[in-house]
C-alpha positions as CSV (number, residue, x, y, z in Angstrom):
1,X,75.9,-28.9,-51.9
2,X,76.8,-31.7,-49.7
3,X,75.3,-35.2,-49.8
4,X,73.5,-34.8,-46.6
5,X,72.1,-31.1,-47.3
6,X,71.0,-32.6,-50.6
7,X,68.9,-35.6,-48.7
8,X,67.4,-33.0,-45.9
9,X,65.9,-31.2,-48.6
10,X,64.1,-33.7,-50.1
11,X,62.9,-35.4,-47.3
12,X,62.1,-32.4,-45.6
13,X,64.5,-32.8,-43.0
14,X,62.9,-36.1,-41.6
15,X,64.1,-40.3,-41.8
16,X,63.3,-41.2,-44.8
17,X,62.2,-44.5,-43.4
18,X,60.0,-44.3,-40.3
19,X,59.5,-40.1,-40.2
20,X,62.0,-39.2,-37.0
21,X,63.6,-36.2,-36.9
22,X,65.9,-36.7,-34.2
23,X,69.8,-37.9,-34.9
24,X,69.7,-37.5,-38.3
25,X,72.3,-39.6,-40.8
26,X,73.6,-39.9,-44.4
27,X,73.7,-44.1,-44.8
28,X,74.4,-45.2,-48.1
29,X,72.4,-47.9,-50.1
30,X,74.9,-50.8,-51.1
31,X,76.6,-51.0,-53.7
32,X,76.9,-46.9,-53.5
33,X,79.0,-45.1,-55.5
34,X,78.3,-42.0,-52.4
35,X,76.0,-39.7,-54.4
36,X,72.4,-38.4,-53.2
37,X,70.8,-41.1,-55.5
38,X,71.9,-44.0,-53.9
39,X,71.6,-42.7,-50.3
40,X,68.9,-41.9,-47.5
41,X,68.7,-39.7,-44.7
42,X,67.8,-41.6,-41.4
43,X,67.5,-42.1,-38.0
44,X,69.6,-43.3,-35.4
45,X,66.7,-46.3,-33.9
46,X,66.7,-47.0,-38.2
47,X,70.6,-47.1,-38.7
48,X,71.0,-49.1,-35.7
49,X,68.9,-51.7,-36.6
50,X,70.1,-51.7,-40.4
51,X,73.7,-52.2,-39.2
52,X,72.5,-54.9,-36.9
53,X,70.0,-56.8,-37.7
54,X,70.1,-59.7,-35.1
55,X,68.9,-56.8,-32.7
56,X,66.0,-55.8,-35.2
57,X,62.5,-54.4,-33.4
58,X,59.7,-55.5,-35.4
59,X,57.5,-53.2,-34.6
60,X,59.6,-50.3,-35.5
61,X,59.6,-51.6,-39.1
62,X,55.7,-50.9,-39.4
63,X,56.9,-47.8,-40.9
64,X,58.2,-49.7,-44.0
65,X,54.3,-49.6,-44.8
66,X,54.3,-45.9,-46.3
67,X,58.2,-45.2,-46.9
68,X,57.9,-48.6,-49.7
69,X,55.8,-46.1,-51.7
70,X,58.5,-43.4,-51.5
71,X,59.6,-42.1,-55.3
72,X,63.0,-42.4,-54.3
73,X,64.8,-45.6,-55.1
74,X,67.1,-45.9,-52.7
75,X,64.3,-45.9,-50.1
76,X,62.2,-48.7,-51.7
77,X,65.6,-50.4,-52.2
78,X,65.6,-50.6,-48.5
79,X,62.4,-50.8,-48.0
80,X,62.0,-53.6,-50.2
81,X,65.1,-55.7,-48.6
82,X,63.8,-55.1,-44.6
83,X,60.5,-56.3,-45.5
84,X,61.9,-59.3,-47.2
85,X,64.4,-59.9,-44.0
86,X,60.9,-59.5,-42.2
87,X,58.7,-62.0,-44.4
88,X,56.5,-59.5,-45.3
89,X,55.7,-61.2,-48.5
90,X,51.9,-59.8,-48.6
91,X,53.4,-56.3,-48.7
92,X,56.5,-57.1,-51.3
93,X,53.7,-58.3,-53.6
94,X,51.9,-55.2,-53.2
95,X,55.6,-53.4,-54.2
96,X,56.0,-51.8,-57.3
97,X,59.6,-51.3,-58.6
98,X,61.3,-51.0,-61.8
99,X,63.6,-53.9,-63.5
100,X,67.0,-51.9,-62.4
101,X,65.5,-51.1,-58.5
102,X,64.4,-54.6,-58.3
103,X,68.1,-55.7,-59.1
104,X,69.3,-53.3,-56.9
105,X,66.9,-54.5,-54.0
106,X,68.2,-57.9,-54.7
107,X,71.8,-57.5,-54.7
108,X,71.6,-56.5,-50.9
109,X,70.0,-59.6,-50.0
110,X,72.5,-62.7,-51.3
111,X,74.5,-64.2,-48.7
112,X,77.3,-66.1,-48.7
113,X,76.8,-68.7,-46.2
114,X,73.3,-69.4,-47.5
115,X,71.9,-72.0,-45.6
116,X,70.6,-75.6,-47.6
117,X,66.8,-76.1,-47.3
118,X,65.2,-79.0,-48.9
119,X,61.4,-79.6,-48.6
120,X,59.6,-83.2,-48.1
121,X,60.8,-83.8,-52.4
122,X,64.4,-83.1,-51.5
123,X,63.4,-79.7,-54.1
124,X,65.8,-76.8,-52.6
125,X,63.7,-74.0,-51.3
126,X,64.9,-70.4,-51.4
127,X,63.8,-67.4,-50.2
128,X,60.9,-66.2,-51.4
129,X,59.4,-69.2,-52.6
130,X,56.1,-70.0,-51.9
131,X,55.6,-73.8,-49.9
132,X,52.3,-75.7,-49.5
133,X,51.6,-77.3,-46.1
134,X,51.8,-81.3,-46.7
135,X,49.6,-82.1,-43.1
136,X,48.0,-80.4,-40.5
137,X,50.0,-78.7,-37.9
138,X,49.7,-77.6,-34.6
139,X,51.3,-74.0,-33.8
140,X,52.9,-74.3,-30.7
141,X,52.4,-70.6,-28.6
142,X,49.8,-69.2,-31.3
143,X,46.6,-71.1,-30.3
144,X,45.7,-72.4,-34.2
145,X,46.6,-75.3,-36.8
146,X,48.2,-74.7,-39.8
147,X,46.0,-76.5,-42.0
148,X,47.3,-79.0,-44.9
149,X,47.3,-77.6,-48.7
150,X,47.4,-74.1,-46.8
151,X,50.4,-71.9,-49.2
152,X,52.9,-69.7,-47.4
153,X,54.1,-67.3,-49.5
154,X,57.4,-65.5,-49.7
155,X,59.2,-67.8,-47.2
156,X,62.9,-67.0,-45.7
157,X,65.6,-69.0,-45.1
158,X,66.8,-68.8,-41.5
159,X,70.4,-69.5,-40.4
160,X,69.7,-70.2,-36.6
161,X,67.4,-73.3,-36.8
162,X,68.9,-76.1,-39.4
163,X,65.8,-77.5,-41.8
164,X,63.3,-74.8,-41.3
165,X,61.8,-72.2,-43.2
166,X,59.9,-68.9,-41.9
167,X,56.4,-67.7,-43.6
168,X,53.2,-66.4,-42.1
169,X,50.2,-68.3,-41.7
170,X,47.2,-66.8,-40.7
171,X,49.0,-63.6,-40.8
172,X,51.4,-65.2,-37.8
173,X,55.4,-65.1,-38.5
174,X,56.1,-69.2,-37.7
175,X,58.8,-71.3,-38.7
176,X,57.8,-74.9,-40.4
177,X,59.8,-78.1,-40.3
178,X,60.7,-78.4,-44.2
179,X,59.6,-81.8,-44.3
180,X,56.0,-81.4,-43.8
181,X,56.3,-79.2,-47.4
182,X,56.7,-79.1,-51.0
183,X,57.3,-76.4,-53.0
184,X,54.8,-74.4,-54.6
């Protein structure tokens, strides 16, 4: 049986990711050694945005919501690495995955040209670290003030803007100048 017949029957024929049935593909889970187990069947809108994530939708990614609770691996591999790219760190602490997954997960995500963030200490923060606001700031666009001693969990790392970090506050994606926080 071939790869892809194997991955329409047990997904029923569907993405494994957000439901679609359209445009169906096999797209393997780095590292992949091209078997079933370390594959998923999706769709085109899903492979697009996995092969190019500067053009990622959001939105779309609500999906990640029920497929992170798949019993397949490979899917909360991918799961699990899109909702870190995302910030989602309220719904990667929800997660559940086991020691070998986890490293799995984690293997996609290390970068070579890893950007250097310090916080007001000169600590280096990292992704997924969790940063305590030092004063109160204003949130330029989003109408609120990110309060001082308020923690944001799960941060990223973003290349584009030099000495920032991305978390959500008050359930907002915002980026915060490093230097108004210490690590957690």
């Amino acid at each position: 049986m071939s790869v892809k017949k194997e991955l329409e029957a047990r997904s029923g024929s569907i993405c494994e990711l957000c439901g679609s049935s359209e445009d169906l593909s096999v797209f393997e889970v780095s590292p992949s050694d091209g078997s079933a187990e370390q594959s998923i069947l999706v769709c085109s809108t899903c492979r697009a945005q996995i092969e190019n994530p500067d053009d990622m939708d959001e939105t779309h990614w609500n999906c990640l919501n029920d497929s992170m609770w798949s019993e397949v691996p490979a899917v909360k591999v991918v799961a699990y690495r899109f909702l870190n790219k995302l910030g989602r760190g309220d719904l990667l602490d929800m997660m559940y995955l086991e020691e070998s997954e986890r490293k799995w997960a984690e293997s996609g995500l290390s970068s070579d040209d890893e950007t250097v963030v310090k916080d007001a200490n000169g600590t280096t923060l990292k992704a997924g670290d969790s940063v305590v606001i030092l004063k109160d700031l204003d949130v330029k666009g989003a109408g609120f003030t990110a309060k001082r001693g308020t923690t944001v969990r799960n941060i990223s790392i973003p290349t584009d803007v030099e000495g920032h970090i991305e978390g959500r506050v008050n359930g907002t994606k915002i980026y915060l100048k490093a230097e108004f926080l210490k690590k957690a």
